[in-house]
C-alpha positions in Angstrom: 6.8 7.4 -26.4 9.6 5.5 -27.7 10.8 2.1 -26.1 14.6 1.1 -26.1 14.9 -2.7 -27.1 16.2 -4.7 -24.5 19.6 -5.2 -26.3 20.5 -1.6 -26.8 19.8 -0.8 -22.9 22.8 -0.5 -21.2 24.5 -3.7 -18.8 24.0 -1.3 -15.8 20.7 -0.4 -17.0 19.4 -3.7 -17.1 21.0 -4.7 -13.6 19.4 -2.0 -12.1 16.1 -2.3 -13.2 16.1 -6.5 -12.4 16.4 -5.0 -8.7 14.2 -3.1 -8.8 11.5 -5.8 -10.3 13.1 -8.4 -7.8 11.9 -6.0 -5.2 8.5 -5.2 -6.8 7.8 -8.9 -7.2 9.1 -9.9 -3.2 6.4 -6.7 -2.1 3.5 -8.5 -4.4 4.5 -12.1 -3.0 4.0 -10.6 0.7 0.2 -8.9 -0.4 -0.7 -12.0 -2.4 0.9 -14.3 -0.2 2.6 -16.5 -2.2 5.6 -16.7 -4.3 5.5 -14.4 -7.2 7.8 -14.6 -10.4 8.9 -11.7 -12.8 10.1 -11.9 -15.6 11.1 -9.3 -18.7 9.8 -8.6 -21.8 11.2 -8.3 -24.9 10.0 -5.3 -27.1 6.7 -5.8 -28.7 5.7 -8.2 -25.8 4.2 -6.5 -23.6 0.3 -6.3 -23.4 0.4 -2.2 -23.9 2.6 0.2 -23.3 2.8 3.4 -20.8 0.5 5.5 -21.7 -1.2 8.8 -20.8 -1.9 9.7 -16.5 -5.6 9.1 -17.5 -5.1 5.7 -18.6 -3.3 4.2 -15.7 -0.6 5.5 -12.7 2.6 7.2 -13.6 5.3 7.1 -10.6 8.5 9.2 -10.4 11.7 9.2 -8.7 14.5 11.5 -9.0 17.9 11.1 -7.5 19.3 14.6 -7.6 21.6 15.3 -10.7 21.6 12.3 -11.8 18.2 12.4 -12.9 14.9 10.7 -13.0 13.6 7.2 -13.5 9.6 6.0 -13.5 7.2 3.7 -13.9 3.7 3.4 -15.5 0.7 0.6 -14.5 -2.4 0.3 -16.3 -5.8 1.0 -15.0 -6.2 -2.6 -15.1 -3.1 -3.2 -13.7 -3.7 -0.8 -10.8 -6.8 -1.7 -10.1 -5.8 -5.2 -9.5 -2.6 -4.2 -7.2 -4.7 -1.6 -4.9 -7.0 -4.8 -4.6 -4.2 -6.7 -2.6 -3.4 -4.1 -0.5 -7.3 -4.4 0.2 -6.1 -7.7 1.1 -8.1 -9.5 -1.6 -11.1 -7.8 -1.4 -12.6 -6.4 -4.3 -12.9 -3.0 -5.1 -16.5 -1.3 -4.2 -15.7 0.6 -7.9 -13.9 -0.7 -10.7 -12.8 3.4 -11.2 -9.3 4.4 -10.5 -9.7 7.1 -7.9 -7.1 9.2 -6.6 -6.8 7.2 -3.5 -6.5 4.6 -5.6 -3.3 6.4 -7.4 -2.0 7.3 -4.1 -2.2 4.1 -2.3 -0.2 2.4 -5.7 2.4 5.0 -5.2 3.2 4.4 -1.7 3.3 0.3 -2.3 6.5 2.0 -5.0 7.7 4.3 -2.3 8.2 1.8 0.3 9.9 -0.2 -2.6 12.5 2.5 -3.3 13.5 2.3 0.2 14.5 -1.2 -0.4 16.5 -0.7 -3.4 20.3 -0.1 -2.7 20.4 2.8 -5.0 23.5 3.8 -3.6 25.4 0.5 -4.5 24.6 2.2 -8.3 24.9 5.6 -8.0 27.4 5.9 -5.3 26.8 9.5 -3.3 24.2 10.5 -6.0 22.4 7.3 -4.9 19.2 8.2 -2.9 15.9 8.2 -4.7 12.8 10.8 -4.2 9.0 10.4 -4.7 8.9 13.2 -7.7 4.8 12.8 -8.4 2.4 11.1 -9.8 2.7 13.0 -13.5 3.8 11.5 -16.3 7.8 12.1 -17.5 8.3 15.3 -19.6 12.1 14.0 -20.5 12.7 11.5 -23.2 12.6 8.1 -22.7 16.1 6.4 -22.8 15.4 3.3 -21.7 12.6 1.3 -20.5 12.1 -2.7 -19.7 8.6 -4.2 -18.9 8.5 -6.7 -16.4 5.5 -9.2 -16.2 4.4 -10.3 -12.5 2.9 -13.7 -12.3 1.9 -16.3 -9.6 0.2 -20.1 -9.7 -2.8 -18.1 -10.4 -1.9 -16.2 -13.3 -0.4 -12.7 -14.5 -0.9 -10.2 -11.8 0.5 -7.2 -13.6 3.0 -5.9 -15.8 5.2 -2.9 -15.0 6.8 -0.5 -17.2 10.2 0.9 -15.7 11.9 3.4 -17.8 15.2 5.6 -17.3 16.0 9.1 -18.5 19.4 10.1 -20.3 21.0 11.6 -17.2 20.0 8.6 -15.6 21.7 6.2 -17.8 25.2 8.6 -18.2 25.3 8.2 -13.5 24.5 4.4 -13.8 27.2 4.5 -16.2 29.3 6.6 -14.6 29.2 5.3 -11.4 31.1 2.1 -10.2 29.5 -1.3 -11.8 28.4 -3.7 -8.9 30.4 -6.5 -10.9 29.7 -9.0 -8.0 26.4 -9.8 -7.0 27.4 -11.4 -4.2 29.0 -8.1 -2.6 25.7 -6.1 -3.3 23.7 -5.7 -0.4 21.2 -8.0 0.3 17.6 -6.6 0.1 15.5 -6.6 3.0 12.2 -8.1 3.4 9.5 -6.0 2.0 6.3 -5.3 4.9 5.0 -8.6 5.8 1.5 -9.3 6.3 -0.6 -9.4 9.1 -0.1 -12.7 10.4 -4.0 -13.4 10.1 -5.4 -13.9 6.5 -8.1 -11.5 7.2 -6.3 -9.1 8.6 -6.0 -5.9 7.7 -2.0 -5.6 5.7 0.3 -3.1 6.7 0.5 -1.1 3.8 -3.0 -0.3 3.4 -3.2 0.2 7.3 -0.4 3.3 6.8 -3.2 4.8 4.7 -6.3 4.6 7.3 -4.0 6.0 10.3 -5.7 9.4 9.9 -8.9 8.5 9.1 -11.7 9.7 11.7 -13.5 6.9 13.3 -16.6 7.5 15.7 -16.8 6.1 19.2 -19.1 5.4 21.1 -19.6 4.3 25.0 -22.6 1.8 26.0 -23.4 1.4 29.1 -26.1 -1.1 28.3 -28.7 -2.9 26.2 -32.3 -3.6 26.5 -35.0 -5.1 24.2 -38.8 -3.5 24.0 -41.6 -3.4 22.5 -42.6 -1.0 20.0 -45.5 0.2 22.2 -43.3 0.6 25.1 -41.3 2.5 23.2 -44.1 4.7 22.1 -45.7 4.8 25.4 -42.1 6.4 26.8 -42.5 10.1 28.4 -40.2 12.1 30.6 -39.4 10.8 33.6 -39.6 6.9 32.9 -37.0 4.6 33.8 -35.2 2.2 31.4 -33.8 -0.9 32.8 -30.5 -1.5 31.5 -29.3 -5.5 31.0 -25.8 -4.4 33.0 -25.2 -3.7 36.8 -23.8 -0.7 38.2 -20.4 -2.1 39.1 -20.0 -3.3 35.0 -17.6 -2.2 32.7 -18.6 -0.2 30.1 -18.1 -0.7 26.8 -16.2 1.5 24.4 -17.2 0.7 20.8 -16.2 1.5 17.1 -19.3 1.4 14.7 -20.9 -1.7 16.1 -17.5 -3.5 17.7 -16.8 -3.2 20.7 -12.9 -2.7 21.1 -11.9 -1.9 25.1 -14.0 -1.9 28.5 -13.9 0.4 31.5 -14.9 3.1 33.7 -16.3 5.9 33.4 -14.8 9.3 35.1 -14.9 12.8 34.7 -12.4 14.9 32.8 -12.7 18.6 32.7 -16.6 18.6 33.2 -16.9 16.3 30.6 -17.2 12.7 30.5 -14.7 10.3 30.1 -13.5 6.3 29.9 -10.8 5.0 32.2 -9.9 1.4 30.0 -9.5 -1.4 32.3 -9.4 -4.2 29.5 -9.1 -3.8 25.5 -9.6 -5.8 22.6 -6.5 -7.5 21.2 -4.7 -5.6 18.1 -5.4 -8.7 15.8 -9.1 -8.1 17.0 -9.5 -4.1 16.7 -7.9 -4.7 13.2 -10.8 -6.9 12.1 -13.3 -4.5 13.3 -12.3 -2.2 11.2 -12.9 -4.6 8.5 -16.3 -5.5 9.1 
């Protein structure tokens, strides 16, 4: 696939892009939480270039007729930006799975929203998640960006632009005064605890199944007493009648209360629960 040279991509071409990567690099500064700089590279200068799905993430956006626009991360590159959605934890697999694909593609979705497409496109300008497949139209532009922070490159992006693309950027009305575009807002901020679990990767565990479970109490025995145990004994529990019980995820517990019946079947009533900050964590652990 053919790269255009920075100099032969168009004024509005460029423009548009460096808000796009402005965005990018404010949405990596809020997951690595520090200040990240971007910067573009010439032709030649960047690490690799887009390649095939298999070898990395392909993202697409299309704004109606006036045609599509995407951008391509490595593996590596991937790999390393699913990781601070993690939050900084390391991957259990150094594989890019299709969650893996999907959770990158999202972090660029809720980017697009924060784009002012319109300012570019005028009426045309609203953008659409297209997939995760590669472009099949030619390549008519393309600049590589290069995301770095105090601890070194984090990733580099490849951003390109079809013909149709170009012509409505073109077309449209040139933003000639920055100061008249509209400003950007902030990108999802971080939970405010550094352990905590960050927004974006939250949005993709809100329909994950979690098993609960109530406990009304705890006691310690001996192996032989629990071997010796028949129908009809009698465990003494560590908690009195009047106690809350506890309502807990894996091995947190997250809320306390009563129980009741609810259609012949057993139910909790919550009289106290764990803060959000704190259900977050347990999550985590």
């Amino acid at each position: 696939m053919n790269t255009t040279e920075i100099s032969q991509l168009s004024a509005q071409g460029r423009d548009y892009l460096a808000v796009w990567s402005h965005a990018v690099s404010e949405g990596l500064g809020r997951l690595a939480g520090s200040a990240v700089a971007v910067e573009a590279l010439a032709s030649g200068e960047s690490p690799q270039q887009a390649g095939a799905p298999e070898a990395g993430v392909w993202m697409r956006f299309f704004a109606g007729k006036a045609g599509e626009q995407a951008f391509f991360l490595s593996a590596e590159d991937a790999l390393r930006l699913v990781q601070l959605l993690l939050g900084g934890e390391p991957k259990a697999s150094a594989v890019l799975t299709e969650e893996d694909r999907e959770a990158v593609a999202q972090f660029f979705q809720q980017i697009a929203t924060m784009v002012p497409v319109s300012d570019w496109l005028g009426a045309a300008g609203e953008l659409d998640f297209a997939g995760l497949e590669a472009p099949a139209w030619e390549n008519a532009g393309q600049l590589d960006f290069r995301f770095s922070n105090l601890q070194g490159a984090l990733l580099t992006l490849h951003a390109q632009l079809s013909g149709d693309f170009l012509t409505a950027l073109q077309a449209a009305k040139t933003v000639s005064n920055k100061e008249e575009t509209k400003p950007l807002p902030p990108p999802p901020r971080p939970a405010s605890s550094p352990g905590a679990v960050r927004d974006v990767h939250l949005e993709l565990l809100m329909d994950v199944e979690l098993e609960v479970s109530l406990r009304f109490g705890r006691r310690e025995m001996l192996l032989k007493d629990v071997l010796n145990l028949t129908s009809g004994s009698v465990v003494e529990l560590d908690q009195q009648v009047q106690d809350p019980v506890e309502l807990l995820v894996g091995s947190k517990v997250i809320a306390w209360g009563e129980v009741v019946a609810v259609d012949g079947n057993y139910g909790l009533r919550i009289t106290g629960l764990a803060s959000r900050e704190e259900r977050l964590q347990s999550l985590k652990k």
